[in-house]
C-alpha positions in Angstrom: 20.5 177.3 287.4 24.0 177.7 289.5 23.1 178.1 292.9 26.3 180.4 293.7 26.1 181.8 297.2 25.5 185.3 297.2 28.1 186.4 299.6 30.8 184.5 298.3 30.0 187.2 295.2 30.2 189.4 296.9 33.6 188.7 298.2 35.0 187.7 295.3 33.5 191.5 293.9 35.7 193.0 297.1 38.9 191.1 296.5 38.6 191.7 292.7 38.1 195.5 293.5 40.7 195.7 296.7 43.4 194.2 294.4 42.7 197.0 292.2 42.5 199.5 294.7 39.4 200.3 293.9 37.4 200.5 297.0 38.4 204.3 296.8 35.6 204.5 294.1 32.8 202.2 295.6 30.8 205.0 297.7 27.4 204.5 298.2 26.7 207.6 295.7 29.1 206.0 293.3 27.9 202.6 293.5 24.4 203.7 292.6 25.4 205.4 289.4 27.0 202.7 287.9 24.2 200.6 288.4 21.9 202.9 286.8 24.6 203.5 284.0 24.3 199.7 283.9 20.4 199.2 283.9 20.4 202.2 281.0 22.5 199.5 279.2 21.0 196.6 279.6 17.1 199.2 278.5 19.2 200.1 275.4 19.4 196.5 274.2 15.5 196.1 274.1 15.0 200.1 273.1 13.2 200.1 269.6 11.7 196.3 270.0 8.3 195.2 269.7 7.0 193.1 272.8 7.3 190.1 270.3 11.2 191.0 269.1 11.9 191.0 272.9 10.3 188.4 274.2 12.4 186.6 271.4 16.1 188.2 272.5 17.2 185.7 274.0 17.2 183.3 270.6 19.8 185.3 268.9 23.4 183.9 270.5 25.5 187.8 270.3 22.1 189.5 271.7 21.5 187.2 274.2 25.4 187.2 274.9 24.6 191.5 275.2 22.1 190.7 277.7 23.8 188.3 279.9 26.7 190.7 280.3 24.4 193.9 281.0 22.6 191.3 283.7 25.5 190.8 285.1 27.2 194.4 285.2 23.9 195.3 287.0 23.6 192.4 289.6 27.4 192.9 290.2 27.2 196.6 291.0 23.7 195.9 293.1 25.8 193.4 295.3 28.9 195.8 295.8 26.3 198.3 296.8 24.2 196.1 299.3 28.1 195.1 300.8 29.3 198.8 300.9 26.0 200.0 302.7 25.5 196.5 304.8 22.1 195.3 303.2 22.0 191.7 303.1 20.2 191.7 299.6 18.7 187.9 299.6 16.7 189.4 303.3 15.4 192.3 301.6 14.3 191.1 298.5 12.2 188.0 301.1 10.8 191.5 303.2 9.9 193.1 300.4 8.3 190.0 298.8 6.5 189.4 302.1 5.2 193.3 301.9 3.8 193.2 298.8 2.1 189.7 299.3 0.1 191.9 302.0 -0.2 194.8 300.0 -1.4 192.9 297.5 -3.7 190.5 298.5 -5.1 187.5 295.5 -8.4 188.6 294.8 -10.9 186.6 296.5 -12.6 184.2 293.8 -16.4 185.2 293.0 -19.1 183.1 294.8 -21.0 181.0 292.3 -24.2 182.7 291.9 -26.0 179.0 292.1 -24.1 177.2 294.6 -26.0 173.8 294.1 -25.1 173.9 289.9 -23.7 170.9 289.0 -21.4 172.6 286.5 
């Protein structure tokens, strides 16, 4: 695994755009489209599989290509959003993993019903 800093991304995202003057385009509103249009894609690879045909995707080199490029267009479009609206996406990701974590606790294990078994 790369460990690519997240905001260097997401500047390279803004320069890419800027040069192409198209910050014009990246609105909140706009942002969040594309990444839904880009989600939809990345759903219509795995469609009309079985749970075992995709759990297996990744094993065929042009699908698995498919899929890297549909992560990608998402986790692109998510960072030019968190930039555009000033979210620091690492932060709320570690929030909202810290929320849930409360919300939902590990169950507590059973007590043994014979405490003094030697099994």
């Amino acid at each position: 695994m790369n460990d690519i800093d997240v905001a260097e991304l997401q500047r390279r995202l803004a320069a890419f755009a800027a040069a192409r003057d198209w910050g014009q385009y990246h609105t909140p509103k706009n942002l969040a489209a594309a990444l839904s249009v880009e989600a939809s894609e990345l759903l219509e690879i795995f469609q009309w599989l079985t749970p075992e045909q995709s759990a297996a995707v990744m094993e065929d080199p042009e699908t698995a290509h498919r899929v890297a490029d549909e992560v990608a267009d998402v986790f692109a479009y998510l960072l030019q959003f968190c930039q555009v609206l000033g979210i620091d996406p690492t932060a709320a990701l570690a929030a909202k993993v810290e929320r849930n974590e409360k919300r939902f606790p590990l169950p507590e294990a059973p007590e043994s019903e014979d405490r003094h078994s030697s099994e």
